[in-house]
N, C-alpha and C positions, 0 to 999 in steps of 0.2 A: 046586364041591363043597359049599360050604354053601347054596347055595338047594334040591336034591335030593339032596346026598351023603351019607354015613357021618356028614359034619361040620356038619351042619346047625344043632348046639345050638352052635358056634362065633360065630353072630351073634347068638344068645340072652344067651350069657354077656360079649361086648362092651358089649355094653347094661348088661346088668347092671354091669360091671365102673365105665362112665361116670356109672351113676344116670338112664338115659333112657332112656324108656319104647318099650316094641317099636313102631317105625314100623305091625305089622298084627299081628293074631293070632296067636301061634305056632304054626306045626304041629310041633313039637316036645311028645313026650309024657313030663312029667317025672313020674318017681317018686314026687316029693311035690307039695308045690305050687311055685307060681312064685314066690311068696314065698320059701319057706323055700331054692328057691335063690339066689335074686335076694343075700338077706341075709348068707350069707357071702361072695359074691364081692364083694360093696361091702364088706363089713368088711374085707376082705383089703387094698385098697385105701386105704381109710382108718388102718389101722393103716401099713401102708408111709409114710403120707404123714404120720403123726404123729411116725413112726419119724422121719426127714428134717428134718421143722421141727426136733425139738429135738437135731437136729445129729447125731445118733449115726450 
């Protein structure tokens, strides 16, 4: 389902989520850029993770 399905931006946003870069091109057509989605799902992450180190 995500190489042709409904959920294809699900291997988009793994990546993004890791910080590593799409193995090929995306056929994924995003709304904005691939930037500006890339940037809050790694923020997201990095907040959780800053969340964690300082114990909270």
């Amino acid at each position: 389902m995500t190489a042709t399905g409904d959920f294809a931006y699900f291997t988009d946003i793994a990546h993004f989520i890791a910080a590593l870069p799409l193995p090929e091109p995306s056929a994924i057509r995003w709304t904005t850029s691939e930037d500006d989605v890339r940037s809050p799902w790694r923020g997201l992450v990095q907040a959780r993770q800053e969340h964690l180190r300082a114990g909270n």
